[in-house]
C-alpha positions in Angstrom: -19.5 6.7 55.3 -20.1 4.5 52.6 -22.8 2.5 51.2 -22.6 -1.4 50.9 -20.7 -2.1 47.7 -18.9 0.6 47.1 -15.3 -0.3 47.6 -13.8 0.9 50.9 -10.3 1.3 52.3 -9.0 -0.4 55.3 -6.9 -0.3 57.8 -3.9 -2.1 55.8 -4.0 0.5 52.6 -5.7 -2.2 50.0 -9.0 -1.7 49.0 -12.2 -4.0 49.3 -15.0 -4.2 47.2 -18.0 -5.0 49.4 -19.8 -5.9 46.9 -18.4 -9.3 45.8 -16.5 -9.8 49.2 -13.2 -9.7 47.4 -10.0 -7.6 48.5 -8.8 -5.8 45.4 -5.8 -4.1 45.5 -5.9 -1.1 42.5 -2.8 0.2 43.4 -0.6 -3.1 41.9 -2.7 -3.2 38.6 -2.5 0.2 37.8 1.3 -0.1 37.9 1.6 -3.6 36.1 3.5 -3.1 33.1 1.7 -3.8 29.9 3.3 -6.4 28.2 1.8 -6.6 24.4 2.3 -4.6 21.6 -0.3 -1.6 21.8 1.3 -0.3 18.7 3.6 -1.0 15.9 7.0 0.6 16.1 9.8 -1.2 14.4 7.9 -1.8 11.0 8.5 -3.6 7.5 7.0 -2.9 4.1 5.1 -4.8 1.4 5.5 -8.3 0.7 5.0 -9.9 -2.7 3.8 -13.6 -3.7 3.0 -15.1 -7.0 2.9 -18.7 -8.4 4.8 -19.9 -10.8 4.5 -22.8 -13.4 7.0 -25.0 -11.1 6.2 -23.0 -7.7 5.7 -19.9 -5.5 7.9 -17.0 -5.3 8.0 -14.6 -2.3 9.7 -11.5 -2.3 10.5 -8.2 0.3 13.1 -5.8 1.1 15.0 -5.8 4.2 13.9 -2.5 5.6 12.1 -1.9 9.2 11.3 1.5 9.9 11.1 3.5 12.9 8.1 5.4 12.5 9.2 7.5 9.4 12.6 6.8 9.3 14.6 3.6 8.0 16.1 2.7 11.0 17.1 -0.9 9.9 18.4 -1.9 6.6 18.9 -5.7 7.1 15.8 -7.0 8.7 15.1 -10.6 6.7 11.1 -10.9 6.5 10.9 -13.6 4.7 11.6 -17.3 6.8 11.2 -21.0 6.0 8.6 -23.2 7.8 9.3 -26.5 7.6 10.9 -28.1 4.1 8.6 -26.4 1.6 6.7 -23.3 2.7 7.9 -19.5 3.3 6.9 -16.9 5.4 7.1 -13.2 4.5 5.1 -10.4 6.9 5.1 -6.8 7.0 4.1 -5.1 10.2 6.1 -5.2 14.0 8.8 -6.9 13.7 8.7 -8.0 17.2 5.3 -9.5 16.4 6.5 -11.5 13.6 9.8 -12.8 15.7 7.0 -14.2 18.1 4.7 -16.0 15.4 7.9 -17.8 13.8 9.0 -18.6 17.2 5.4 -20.2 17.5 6.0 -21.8 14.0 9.3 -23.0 15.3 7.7 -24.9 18.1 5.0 -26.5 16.1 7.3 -27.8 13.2 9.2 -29.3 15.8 6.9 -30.6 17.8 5.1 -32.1 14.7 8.8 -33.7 13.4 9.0 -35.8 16.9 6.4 -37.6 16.4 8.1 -39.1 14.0 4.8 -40.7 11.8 6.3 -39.7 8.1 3.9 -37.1 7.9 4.9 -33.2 7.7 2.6 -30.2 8.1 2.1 -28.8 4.8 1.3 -24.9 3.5 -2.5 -25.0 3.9 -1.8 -26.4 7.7 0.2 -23.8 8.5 -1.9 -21.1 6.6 -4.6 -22.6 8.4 -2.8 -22.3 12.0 -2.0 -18.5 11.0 -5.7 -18.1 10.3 -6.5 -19.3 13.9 -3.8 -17.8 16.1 -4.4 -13.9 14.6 -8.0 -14.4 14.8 -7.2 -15.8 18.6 -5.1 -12.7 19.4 -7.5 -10.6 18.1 -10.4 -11.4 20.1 -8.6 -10.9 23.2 -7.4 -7.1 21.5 -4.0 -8.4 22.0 -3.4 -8.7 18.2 -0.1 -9.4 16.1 0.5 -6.3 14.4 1.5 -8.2 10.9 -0.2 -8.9 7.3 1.1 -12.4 6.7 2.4 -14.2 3.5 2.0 -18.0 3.3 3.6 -19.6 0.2 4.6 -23.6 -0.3 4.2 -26.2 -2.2 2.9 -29.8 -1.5 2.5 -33.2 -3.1 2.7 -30.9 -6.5 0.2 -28.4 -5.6 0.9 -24.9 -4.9 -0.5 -22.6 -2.5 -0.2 -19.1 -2.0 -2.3 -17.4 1.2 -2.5 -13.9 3.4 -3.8 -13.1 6.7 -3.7 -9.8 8.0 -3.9 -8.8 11.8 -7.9 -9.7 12.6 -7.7 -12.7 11.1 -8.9 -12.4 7.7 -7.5 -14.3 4.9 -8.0 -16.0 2.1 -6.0 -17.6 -1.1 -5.4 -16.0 -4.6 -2.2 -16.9 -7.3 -0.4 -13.7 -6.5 -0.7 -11.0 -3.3 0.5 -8.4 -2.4 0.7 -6.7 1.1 1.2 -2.6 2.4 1.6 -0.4 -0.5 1.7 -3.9 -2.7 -1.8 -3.9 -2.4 -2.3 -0.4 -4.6 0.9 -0.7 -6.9 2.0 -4.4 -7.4 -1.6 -6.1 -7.4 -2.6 -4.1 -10.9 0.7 -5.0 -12.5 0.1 -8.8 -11.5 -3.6 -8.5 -13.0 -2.2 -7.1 -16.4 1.1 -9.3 -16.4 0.8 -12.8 -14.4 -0.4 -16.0 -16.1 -0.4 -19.1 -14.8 2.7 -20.8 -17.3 5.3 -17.8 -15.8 8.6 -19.3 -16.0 10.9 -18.5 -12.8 13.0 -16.2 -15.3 9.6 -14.6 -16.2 8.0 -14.7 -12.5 11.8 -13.1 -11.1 11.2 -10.5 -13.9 7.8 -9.5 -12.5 8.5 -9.4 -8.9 12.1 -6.9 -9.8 9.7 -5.0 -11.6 6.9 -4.7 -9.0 9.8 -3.9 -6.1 11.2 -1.1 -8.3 7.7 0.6 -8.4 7.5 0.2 -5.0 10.9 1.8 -3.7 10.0 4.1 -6.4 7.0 4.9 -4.1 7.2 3.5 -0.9 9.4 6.1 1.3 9.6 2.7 3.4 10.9 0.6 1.2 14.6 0.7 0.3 16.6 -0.7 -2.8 17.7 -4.1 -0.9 15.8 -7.5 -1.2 15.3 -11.4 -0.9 13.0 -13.2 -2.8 12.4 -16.8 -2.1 11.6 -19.8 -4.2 9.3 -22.7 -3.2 9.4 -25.8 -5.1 8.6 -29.5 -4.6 12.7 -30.0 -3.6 12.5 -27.5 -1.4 12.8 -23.9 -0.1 15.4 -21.4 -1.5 15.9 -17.6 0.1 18.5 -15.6 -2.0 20.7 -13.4 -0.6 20.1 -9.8 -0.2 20.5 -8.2 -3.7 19.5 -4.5 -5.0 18.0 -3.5 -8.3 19.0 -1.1 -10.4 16.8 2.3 -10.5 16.5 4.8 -13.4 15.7 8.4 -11.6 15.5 9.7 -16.0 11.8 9.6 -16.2 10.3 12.6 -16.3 8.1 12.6 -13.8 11.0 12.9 -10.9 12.2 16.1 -13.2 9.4 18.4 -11.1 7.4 15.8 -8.9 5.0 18.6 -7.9 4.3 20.2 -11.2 0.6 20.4 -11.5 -0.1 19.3 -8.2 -3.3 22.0 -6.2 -1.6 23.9 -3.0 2.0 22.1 -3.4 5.2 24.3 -2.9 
């Protein structure tokens, strides 16, 4: 009925494809579950980074978001690798449980060896670089822009990769909304002698604008500090908003086809 190398049924219900000689059997892979993330569902914000004149500073709420609504309100995004770097992401939380989980195993595989040496930030950024890239290629990608900040041997780094595996290295970043409405404010206000007092200052100041704006961002966040002693996450604090300015009065005064 068929022509050689089409694929055929047989007697036992699996199919054959004649032309490689190989008994394939659709039926099983169409019903195999799929087992990566196809999209991003529980999501977090913007995360924030900027060095410091003794350090690096991270800093992110606590929020992850079910589609549009703010399911979670104590979801900790930012994590220590190792004795002196931080991680902060925003994306699928699921994806970034899995990468620190791969972090995890790599700091402790590199602390049995047991040779006085420690992987440092640029290590680890550079690790990050190659396993998103990785997952990418195989379109099985981490659904996370992630936040690399330490310090080593008195230099600081500060580094982001985002889901395809690009990356690079500034002295601050921003992810998300960061990007458009904490990167300008760290152009106009960051220098490179910022006290911590000063660099805190900036980063309140950047996450007020930010739950200002951000419907996904809520008033509840960490920010971490990297020095050469060692890592420090604070605990959950929030920031005090002022809802006086006149712009919230009438928010779509002047604004073509609003309501």
């Amino acid at each position: 009925m068929f022509a050689t190398g089409i694929a055929e049924e047989d007697r036992k219900g699996s199919y054959v494809d004649r032309s490689i000689s190989r008994p394939c059997n659709f039926e099983i892979s169409q019903q195999s579950p799929v087992t990566h993330t196809q999209y991003p569902y529980v999501t977090g914000t913007s995360v924030l980074g900027i060095k410091y004149k003794d350090g690096v500073l991270l800093a992110a709420d606590m929020a992850g978001s079910y589609g549009s609504t703010v399911r979670y309100k104590s979801i900790h995004r930012l994590k220590a690798v190792g004795s002196h770097a931080v991680l902060g992401a925003s994306g699928e939380i699921s994806d970034f449980q899995q990468v620190t989980q791969y972090l995890d195993e790599l700091v402790l595989n590199d602390y049995m060896w047991e040779d006085g040496n420690k992987l440092g930030p640029q290590e680890i950024h550079s690790y990050l670089n190659r396993l998103m890239y990785n997952k990418r290629n195989k379109f099985d990608p981490f659904w996370n822009s992630l936040v690399l900040g330490g310090v080593e041997n008195g230099q600081k780094y500060l580094g982001v990769v985002n889901m395809i595996g690009v990356h690079y290295k500034d002295n601050h970043v921003a992810t998300g909304f960061g990007n458009h409405l904490a990167r300008p404010m760290f152009r106009n206000e960051w220098r490179e002698d910022l006290t911590l007092e000063e660099g805190v200052k900036l980063l309140e100041k950047c996450l007020l604008v930010l739950f200002y704006r951000d419907r996904s961002s809520i008033n509840k966040f960490q920010i971490a500090k990297i020095t050469e002693e060692g890592v420090v996450i604070s605990e959950p604090f929030a920031l005090k908003p002022n809802w006086d300015f006149k712009a919230f009065h009438n928010p779509t005064l002047g604004a073509d086809g609003s309501w």
